[in-house]
Biopython code that builds the backbone (N, CA, C, O; Angstrom):
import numpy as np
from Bio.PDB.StructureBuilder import StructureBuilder

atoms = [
    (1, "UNK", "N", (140.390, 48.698, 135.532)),
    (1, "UNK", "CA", (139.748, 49.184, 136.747)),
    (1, "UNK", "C", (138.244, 48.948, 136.658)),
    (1, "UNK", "O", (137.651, 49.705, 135.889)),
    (2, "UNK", "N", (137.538, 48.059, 137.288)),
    (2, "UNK", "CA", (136.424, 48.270, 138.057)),
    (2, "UNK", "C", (135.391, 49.264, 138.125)),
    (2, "UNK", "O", (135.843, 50.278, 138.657)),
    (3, "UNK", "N", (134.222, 49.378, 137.809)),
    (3, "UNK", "CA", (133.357, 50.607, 137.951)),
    (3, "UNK", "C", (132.866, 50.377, 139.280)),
    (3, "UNK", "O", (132.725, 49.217, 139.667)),
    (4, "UNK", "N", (132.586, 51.359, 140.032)),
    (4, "UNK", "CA", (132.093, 50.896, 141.372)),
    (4, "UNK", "C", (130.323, 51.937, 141.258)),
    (4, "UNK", "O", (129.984, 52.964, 140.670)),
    (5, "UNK", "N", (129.642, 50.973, 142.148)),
    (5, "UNK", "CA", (128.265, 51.591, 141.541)),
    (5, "UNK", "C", (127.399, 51.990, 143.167)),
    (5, "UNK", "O", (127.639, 51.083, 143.964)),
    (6, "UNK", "N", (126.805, 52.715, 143.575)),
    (6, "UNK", "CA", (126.678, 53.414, 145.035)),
    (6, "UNK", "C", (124.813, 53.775, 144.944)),
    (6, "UNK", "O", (123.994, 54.254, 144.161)),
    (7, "UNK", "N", (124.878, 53.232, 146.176)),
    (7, "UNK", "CA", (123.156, 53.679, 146.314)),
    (7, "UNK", "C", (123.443, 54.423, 147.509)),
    (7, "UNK", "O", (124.233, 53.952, 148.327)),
    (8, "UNK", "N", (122.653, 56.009, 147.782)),
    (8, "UNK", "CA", (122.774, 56.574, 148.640)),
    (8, "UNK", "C", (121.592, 57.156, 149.055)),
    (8, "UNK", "O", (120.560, 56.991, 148.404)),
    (9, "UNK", "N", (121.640, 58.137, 150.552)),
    (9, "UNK", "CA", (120.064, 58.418, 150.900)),
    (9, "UNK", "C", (121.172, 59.881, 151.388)),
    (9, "UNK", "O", (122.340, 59.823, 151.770)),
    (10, "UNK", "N", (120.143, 61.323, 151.165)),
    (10, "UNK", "CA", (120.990, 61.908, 151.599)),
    (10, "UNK", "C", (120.129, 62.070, 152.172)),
    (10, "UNK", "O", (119.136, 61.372, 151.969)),
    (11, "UNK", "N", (120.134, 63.450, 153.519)),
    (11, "UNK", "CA", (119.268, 64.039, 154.349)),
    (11, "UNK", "C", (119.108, 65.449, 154.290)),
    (11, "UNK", "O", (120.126, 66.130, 154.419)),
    (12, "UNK", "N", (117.998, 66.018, 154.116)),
    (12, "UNK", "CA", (117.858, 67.651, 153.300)),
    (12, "UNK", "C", (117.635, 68.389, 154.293)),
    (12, "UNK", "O", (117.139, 67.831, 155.272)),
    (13, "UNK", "N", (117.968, 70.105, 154.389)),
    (13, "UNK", "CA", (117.191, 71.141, 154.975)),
    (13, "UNK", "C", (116.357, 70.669, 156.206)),
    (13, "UNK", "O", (116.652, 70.566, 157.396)),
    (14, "UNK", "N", (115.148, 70.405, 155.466)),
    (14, "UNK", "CA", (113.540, 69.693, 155.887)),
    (14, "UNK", "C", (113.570, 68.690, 156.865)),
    (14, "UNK", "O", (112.637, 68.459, 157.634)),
    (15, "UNK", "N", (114.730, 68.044, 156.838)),
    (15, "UNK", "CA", (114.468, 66.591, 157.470)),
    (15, "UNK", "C", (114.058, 65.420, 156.683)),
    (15, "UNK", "O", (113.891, 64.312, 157.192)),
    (16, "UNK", "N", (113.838, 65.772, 154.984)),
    (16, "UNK", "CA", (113.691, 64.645, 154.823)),
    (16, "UNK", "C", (114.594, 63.535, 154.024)),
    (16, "UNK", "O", (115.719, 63.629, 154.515)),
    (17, "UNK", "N", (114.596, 62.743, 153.228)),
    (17, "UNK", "CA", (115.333, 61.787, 153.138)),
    (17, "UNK", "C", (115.137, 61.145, 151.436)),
    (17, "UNK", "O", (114.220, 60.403, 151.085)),
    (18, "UNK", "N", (116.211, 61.639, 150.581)),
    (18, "UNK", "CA", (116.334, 61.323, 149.244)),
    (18, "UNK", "C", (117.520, 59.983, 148.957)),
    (18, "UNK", "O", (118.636, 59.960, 149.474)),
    (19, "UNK", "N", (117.055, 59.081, 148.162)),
    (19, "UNK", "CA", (117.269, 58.145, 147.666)),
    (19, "UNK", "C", (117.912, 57.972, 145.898)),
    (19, "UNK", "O", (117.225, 57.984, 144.877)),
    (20, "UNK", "N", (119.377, 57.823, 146.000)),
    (20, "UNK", "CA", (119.427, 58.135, 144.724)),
    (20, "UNK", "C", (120.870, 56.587, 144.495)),
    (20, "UNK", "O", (121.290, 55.709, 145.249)),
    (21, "UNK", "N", (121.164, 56.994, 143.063)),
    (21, "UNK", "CA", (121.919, 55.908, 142.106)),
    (21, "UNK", "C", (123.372, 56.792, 141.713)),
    (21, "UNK", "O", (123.223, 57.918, 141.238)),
    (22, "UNK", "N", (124.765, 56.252, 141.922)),
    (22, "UNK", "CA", (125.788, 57.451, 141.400)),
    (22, "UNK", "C", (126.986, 56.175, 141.190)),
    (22, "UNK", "O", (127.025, 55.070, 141.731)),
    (23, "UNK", "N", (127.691, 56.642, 140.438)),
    (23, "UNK", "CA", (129.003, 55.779, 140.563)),
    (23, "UNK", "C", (130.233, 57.049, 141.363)),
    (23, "UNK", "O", (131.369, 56.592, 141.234)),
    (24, "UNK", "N", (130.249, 58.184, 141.968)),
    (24, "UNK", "CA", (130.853, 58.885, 142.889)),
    (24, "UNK", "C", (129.799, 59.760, 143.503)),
    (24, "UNK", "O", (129.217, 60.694, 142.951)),
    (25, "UNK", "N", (129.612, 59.236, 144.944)),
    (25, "UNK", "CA", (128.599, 59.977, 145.832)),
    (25, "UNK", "C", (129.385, 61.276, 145.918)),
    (25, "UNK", "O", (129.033, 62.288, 145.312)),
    (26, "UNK", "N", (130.202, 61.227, 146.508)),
    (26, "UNK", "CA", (131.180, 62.793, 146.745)),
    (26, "UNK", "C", (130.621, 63.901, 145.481)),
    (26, "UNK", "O", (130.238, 65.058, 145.652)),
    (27, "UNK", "N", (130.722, 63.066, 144.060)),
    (27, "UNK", "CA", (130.700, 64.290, 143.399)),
    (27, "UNK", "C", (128.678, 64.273, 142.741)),
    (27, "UNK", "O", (128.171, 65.123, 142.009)),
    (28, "UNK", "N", (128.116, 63.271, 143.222)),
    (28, "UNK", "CA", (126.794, 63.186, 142.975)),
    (28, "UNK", "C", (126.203, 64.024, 143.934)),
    (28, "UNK", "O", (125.242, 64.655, 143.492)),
    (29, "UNK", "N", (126.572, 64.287, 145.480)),
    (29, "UNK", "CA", (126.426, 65.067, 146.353)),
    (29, "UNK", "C", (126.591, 66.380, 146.172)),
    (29, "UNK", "O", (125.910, 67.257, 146.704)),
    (30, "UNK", "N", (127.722, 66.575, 145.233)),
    (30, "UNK", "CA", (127.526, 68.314, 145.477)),
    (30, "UNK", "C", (126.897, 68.929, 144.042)),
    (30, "UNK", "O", (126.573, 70.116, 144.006)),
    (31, "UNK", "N", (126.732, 68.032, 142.815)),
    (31, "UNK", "CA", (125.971, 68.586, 142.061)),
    (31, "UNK", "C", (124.241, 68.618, 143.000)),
    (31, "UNK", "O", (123.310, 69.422, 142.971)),
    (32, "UNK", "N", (124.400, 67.720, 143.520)),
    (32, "UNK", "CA", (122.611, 67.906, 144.489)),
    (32, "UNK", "C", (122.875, 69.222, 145.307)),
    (32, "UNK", "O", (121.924, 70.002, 145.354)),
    (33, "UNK", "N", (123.810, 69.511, 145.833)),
    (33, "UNK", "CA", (123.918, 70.764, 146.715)),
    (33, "UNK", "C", (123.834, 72.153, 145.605)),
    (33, "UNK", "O", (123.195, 73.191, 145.779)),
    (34, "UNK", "N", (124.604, 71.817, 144.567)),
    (34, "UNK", "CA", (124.527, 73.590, 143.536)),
    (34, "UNK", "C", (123.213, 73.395, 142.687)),
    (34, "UNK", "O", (123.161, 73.731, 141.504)),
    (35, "UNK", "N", (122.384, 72.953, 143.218)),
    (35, "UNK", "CA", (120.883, 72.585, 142.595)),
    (35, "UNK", "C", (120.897, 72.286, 141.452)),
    (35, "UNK", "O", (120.227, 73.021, 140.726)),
    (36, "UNK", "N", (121.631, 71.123, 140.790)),
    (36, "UNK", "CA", (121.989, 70.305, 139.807)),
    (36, "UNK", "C", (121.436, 69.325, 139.606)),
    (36, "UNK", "O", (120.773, 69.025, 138.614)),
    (37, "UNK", "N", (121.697, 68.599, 140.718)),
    (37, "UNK", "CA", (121.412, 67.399, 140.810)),
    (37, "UNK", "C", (119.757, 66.359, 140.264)),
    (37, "UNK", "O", (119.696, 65.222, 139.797)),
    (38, "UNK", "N", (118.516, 67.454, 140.618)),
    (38, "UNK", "CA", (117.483, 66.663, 140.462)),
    (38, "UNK", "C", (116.410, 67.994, 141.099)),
    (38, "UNK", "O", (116.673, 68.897, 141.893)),
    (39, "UNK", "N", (115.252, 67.687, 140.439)),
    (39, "UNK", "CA", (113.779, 68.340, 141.076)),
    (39, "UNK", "C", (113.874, 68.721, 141.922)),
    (39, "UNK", "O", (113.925, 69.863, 142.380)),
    (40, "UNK", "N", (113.938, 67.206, 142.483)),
    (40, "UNK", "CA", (113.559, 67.125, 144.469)),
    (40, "UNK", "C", (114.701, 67.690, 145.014)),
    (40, "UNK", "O", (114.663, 68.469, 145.966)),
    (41, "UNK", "N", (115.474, 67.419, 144.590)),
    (41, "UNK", "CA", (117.021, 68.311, 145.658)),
    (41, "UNK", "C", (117.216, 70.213, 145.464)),
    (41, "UNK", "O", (117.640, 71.071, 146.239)),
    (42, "UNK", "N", (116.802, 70.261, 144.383)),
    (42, "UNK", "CA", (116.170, 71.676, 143.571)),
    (42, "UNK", "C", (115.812, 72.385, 144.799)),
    (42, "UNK", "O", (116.365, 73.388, 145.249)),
    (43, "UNK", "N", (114.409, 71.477, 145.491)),
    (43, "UNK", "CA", (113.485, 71.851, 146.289)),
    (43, "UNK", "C", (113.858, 71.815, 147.687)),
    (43, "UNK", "O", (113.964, 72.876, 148.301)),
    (44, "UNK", "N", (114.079, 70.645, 148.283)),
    (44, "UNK", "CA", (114.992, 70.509, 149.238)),
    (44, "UNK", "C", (116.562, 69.815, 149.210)),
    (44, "UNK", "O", (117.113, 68.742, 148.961)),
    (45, "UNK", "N", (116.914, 71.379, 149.701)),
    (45, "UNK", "CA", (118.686, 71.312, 149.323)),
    (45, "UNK", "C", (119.370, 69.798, 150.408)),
    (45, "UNK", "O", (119.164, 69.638, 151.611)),
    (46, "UNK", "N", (119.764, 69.358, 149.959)),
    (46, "UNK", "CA", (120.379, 67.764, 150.785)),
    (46, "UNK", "C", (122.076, 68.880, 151.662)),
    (46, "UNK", "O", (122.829, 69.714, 151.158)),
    (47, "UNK", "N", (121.988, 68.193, 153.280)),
    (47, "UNK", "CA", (122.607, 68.614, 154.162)),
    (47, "UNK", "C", (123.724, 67.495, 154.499)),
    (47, "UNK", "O", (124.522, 67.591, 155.431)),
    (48, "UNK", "N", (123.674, 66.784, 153.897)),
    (48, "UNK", "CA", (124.524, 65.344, 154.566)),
    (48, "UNK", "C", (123.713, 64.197, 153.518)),
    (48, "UNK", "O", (122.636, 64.017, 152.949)),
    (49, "UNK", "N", (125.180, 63.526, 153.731)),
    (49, "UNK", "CA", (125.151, 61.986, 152.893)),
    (49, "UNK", "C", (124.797, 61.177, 154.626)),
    (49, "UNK", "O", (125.443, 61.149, 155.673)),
    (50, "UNK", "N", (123.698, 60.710, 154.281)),
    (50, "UNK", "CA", (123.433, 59.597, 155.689)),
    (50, "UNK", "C", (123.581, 58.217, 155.148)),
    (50, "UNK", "O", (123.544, 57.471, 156.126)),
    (51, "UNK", "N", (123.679, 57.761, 154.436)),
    (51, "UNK", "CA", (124.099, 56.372, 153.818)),
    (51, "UNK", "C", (124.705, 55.906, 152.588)),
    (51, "UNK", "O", (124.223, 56.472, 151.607)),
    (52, "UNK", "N", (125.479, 55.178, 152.360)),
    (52, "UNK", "CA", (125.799, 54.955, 151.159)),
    (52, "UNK", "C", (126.288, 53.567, 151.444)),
    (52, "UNK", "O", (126.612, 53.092, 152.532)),
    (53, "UNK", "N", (126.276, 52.736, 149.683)),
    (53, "UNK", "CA", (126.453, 50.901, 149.960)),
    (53, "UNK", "C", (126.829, 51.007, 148.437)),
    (53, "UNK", "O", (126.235, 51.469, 147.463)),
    (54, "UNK", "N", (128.100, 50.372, 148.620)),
    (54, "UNK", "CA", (128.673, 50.374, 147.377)),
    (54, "UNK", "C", (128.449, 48.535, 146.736)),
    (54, "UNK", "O", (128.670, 47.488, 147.346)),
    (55, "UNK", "N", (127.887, 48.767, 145.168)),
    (55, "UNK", "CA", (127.505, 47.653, 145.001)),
    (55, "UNK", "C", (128.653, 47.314, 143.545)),
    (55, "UNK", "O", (128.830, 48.201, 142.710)),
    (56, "UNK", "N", (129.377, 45.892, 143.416)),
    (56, "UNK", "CA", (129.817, 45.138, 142.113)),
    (56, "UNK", "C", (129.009, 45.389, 140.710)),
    (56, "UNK", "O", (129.715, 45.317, 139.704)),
    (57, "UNK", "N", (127.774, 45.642, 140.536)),
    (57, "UNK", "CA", (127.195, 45.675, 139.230)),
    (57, "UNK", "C", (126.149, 46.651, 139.457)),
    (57, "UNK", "O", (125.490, 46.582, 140.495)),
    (58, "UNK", "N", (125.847, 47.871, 138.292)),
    (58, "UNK", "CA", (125.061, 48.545, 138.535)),
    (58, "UNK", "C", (123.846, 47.946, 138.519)),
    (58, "UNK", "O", (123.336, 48.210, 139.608)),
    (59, "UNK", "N", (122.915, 47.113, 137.709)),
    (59, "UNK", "CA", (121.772, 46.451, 138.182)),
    (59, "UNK", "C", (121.909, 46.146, 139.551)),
    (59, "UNK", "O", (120.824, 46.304, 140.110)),
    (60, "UNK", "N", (122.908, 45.727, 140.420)),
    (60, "UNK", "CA", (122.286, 45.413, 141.771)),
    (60, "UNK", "C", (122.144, 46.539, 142.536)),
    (60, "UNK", "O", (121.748, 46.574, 143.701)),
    (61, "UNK", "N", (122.406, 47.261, 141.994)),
    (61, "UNK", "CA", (122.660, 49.139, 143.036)),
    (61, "UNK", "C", (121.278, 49.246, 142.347)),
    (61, "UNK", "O", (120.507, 48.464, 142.902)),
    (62, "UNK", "N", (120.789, 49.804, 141.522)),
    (62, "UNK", "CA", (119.517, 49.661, 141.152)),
    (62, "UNK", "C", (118.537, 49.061, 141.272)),
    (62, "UNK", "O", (117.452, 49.620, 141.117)),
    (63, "UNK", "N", (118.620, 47.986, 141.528)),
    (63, "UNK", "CA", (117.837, 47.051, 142.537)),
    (63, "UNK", "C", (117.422, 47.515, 143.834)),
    (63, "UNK", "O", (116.246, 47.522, 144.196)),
    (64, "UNK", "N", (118.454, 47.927, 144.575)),
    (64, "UNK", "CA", (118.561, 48.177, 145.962)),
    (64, "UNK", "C", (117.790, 49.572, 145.990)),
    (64, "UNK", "O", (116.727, 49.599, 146.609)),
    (65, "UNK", "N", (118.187, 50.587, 145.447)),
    (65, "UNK", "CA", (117.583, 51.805, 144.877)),
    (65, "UNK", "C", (116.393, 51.878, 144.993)),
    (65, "UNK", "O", (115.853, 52.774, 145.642)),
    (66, "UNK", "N", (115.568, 50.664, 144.196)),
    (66, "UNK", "CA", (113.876, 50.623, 143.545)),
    (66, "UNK", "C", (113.682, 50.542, 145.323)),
    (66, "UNK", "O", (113.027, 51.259, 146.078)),
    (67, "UNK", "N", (114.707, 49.135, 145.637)),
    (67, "UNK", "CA", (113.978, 48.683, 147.255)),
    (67, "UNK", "C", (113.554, 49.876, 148.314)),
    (67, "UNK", "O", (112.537, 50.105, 148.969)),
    (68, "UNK", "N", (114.842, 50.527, 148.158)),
    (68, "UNK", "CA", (115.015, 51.445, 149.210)),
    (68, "UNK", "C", (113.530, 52.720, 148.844)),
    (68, "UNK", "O", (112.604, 53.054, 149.584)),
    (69, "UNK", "N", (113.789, 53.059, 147.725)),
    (69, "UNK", "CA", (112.503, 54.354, 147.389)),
    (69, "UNK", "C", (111.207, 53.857, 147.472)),
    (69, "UNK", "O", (110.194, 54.461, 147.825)),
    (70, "UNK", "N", (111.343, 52.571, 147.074)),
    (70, "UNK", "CA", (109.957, 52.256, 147.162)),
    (70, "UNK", "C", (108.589, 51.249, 147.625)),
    (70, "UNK", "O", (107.384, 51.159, 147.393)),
    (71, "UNK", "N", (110.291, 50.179, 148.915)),
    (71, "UNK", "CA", (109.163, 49.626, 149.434)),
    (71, "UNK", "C", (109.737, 49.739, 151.063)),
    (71, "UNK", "O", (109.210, 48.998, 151.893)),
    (72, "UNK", "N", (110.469, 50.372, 151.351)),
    (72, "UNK", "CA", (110.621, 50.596, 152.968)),
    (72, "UNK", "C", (110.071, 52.202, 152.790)),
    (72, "UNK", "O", (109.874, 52.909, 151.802)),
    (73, "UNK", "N", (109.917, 52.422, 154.347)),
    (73, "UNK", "CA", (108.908, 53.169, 154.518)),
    (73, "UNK", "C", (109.664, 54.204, 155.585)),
    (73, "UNK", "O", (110.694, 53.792, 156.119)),
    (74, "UNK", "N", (109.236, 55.375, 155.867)),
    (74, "UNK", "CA", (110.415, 56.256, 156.438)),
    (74, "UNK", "C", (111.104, 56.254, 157.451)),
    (74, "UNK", "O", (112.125, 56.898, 157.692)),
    (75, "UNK", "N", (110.250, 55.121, 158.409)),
    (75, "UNK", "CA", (110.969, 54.731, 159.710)),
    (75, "UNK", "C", (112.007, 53.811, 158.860)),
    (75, "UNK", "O", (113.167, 54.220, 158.809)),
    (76, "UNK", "N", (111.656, 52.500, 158.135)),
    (76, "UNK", "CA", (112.672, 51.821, 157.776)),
    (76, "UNK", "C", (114.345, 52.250, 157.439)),
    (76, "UNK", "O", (115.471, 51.881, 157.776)),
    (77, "UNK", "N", (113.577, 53.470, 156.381)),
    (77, "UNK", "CA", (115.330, 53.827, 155.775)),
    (77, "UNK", "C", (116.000, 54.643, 156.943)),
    (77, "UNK", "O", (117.229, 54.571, 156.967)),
    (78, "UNK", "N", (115.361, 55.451, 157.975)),
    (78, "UNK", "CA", (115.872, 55.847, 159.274)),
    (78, "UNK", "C", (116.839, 54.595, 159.536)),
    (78, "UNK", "O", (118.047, 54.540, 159.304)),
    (79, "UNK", "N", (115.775, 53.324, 160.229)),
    (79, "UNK", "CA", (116.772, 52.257, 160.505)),
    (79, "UNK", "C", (118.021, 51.764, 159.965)),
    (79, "UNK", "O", (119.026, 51.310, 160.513)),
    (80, "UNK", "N", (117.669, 51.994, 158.588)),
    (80, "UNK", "CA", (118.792, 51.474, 157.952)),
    (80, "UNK", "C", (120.265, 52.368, 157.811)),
    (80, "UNK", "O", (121.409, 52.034, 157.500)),
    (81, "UNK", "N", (119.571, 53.808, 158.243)),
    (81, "UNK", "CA", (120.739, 54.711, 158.177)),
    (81, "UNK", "C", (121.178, 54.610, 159.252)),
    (81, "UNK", "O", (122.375, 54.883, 159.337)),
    (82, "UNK", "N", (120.432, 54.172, 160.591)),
    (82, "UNK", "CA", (120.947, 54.212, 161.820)),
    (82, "UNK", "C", (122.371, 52.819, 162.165)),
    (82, "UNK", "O", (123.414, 52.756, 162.815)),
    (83, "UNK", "N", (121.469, 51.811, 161.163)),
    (83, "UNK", "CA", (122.245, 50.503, 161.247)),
    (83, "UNK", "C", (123.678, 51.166, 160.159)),
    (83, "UNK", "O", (124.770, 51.072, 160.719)),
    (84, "UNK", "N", (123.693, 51.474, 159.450)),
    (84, "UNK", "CA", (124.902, 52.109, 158.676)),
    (84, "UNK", "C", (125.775, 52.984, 159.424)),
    (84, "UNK", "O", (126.931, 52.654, 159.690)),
    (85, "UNK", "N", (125.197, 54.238, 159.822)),
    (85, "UNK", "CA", (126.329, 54.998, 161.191)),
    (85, "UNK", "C", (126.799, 54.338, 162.058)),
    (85, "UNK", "O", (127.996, 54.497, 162.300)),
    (86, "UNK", "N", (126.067, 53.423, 162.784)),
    (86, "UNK", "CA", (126.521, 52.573, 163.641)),
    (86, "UNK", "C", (127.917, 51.719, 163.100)),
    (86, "UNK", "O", (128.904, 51.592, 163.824)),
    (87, "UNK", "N", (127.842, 51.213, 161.852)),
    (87, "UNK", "CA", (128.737, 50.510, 161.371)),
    (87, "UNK", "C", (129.829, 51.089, 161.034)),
    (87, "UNK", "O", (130.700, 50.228, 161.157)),
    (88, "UNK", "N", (130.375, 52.218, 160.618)),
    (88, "UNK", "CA", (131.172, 53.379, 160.040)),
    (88, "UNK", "C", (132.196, 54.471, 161.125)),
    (88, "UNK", "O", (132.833, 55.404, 160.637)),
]
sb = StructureBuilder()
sb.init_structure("model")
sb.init_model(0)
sb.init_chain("A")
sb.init_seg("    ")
for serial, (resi, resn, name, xyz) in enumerate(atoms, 1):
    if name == "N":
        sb.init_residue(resn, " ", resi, " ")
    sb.init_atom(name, np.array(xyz, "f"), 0.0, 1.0, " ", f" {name:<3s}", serial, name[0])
structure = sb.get_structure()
């Protein structure tokens, strides 16, 4: 069996918009919800999975990851979540 490797953005409380790396969003999601998960989710509790893209090799999910946190900008990953619901 296959490892399957997932880049996701969830959407918090606040409105705002976390960017993370999991090989099961389902269960990467609710350790972020019982304030497990990380700092930032600690701080603002995540309300919804708004995207997820399942990638063949974890370097390319990590790749996508760096892209997503750190060179689109908050309208962008909006877009990109918008272009994802749309698709789903």
């Amino acid at each position: 069996m296959s490892e399957k490797h997932f880049v996701y953005i969830l959407e918090t409380e606040r409105g705002t918009l976390y960017c993370g790396y999991t090989d099961n969003v389902e269960k990467r999601f609710l350790k972020h919800q019982s304030g497990n998960g990380g700092k930032y989710t600690r701080a603002n509790k995540p309300i919804k999975i708004a995207y997820t893209k399942e990638f063949s090799t974890k370097s390319d999910a990590l790749k996508e990851e760096y892209r997503i946190k750190h060179k689109l900008n908050r309208k962008q990953k909006l877009e990109l979540i918008a272009q994802y619901q749309h698709s789903h």
